[in-house]
N, C-alpha and C positions, 0 to 999 in steps of 0.2 A: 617713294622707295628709290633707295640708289640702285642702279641693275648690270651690269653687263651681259652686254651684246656683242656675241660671237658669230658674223656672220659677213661671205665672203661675196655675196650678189648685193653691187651698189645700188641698186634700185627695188630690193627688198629691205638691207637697211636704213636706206632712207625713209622707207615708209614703215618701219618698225619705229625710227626716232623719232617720227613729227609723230606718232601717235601717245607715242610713250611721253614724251613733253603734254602737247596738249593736254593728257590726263595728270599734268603735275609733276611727271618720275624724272630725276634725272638717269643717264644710262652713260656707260661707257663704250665708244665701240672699237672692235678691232676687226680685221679681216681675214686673219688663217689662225690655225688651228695655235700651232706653236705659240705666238705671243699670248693665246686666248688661254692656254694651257697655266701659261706662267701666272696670267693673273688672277686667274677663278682658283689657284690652289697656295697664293702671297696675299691678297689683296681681300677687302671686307667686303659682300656685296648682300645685299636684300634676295635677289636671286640672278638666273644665270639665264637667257635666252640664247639657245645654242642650236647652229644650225648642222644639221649631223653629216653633210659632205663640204668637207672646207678641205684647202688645199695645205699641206706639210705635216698636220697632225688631223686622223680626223674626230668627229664630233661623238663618239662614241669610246673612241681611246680618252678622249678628256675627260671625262664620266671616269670611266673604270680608273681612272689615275686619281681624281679627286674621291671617289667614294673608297681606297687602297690609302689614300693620306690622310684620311679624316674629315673631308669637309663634306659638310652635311648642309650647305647651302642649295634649295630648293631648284631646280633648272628644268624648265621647260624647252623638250626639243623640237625643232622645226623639221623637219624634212617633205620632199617630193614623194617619198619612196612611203606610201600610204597604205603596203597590205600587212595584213592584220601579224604576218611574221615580223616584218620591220617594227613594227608598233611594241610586242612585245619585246625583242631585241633592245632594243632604246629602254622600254621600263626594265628588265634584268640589267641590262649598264648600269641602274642608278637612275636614273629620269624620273623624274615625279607627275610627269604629263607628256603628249606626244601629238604637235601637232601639225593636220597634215596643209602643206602648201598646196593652193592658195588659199589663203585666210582673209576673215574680216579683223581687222582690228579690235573691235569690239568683242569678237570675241577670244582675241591672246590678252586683252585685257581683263577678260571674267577669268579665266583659266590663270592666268598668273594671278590673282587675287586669290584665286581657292586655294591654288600651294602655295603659297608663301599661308595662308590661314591655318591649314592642314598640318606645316613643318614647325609650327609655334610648338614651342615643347611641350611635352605631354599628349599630344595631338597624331603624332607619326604613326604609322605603324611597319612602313616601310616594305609591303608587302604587296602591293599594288591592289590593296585594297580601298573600295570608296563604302561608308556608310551612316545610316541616318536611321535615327530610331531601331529600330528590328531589320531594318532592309538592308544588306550587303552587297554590291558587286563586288565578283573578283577577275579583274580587269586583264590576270594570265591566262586564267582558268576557261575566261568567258562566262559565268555563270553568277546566277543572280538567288540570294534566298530570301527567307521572310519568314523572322522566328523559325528559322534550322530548316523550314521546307523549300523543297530548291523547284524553281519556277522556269517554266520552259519558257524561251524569249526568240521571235524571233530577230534576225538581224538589224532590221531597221528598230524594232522596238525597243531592242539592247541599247544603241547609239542614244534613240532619243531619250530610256532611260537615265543613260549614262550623262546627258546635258544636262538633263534635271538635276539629277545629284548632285553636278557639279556649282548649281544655281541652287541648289540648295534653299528653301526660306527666301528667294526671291521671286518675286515676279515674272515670266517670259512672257515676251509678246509672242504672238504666231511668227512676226517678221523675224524674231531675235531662233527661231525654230524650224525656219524654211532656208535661212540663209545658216545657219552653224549644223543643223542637222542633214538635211539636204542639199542644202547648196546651190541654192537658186536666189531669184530677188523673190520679193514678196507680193504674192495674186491675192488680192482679197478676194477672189471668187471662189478658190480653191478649197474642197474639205478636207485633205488628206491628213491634216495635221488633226484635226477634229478624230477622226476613222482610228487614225493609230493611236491616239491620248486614249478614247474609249475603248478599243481594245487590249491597253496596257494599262489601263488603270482594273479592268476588268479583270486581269492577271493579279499584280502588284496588294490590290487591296480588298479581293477574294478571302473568302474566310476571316477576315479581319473584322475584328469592332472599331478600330482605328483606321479613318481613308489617309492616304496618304496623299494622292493627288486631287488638286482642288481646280474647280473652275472660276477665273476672278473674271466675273461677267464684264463683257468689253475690250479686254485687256486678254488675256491668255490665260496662262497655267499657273501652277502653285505648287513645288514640292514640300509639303508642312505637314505639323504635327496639328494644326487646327486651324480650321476654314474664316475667313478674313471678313 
């Protein structure tokens, strides 16, 4: 993918560019908003890595300016500023995703793979909604259904929900779950990831003839439409 990066801390884009190279992307980068502005709304890009406090213009006026002009190029945002207000703020600007600093790379790399997947045409819906088969988040709302019944979630269960969907038809490992959902390195001694899978898959695929979440023995989880 070609990308631009719009981001004004030298030692955050750097390590956004060696990540984005080693995975094969080329990216553009700039450091304040202004230039960032000119060329996410002139220039071609796969999508938009945007960090939402930069200096001249900020990361959230660039949004509302390019989704006002027509571009509909996919843009995941970066920010510090992680509560659940900020998060929505960024998706009503426009933002397709919102992610919060510090990160792994590995996972601005899964999350920039889903939107750019997601903004393929026919595929939008532009409402900050994520879904898969009968299962809906609505990522303003906070709320989660399944075939129209709406499931009480709690917080950490939402988030880990909300990974899955995002991995969709892939594989997680526990480490890929402890470090993007949590935020820690990875204990193999630890169950909690175990605890909360089974109490949300208990939710999720209750009343159903169809499980939605799979256990791939060894390995992790599975958000699918049938067991591997």
């Amino acid at each position: 993918m070609h990308l631009l990066v719009i981001e004004d801390d030298r030692h955050a884009a750097d390590y956004l560019l060696k990540g984005l190279a080693e995975a094969g992307h080329t990216a553009e980068h700039v450091n304040n908003g202004e230039e960032g502005l000119r060329l996410a709304t002139t220039a071609r890009y796969d999508a938009v890595i945007l960090d939402r406090m930069l200096p001249k213009v900020d990361g959230l006026t660039i949004l509302l300016a390019m989704r006002a002009a027509g571009v509909t190029i996919p843009v995941l945002i970066l920010s510090a500023l992680g509560e659940v207000d900020h998060r929505i703020a960024g998706l009503r600007a426009g933002g397709d995703d919102y992610l919060v600093k510090p990160f792994s790379a590995g996972e601005l790399l899964a999350r920039l793979d889903a939107i750019v997947r997601r903004t393929q045409p026919g595929q939008s819906n532009g409402e900050g909604i994520l879904q898969f088969a009968d299962l809906e988040m609505n990522l303003f709302k906070r709320t989660v259904k399944r075939s129209g019944r709406l499931i009480d979630l709690q917080p950490k269960e939402f988030t880990l929900l909300e990974f899955l969907l995002r991995h969709a038809d892939q594989v997680v490992t526990r480490a890929m779950l402890l470090e993007g959902v949590w935020n820690y390195d990875f204990d193999p001694r630890t169950n909690v990831i175990d605890v909360h899978v089974s109490n949300l898959r208990s939710k999720i695929d209750k009343q159903s003839t169809q499980p939605l979440i799979h256990t791939v023995r060894g390995t992790g989880y599975r958000l699918g439409l049938d067991t591997e």
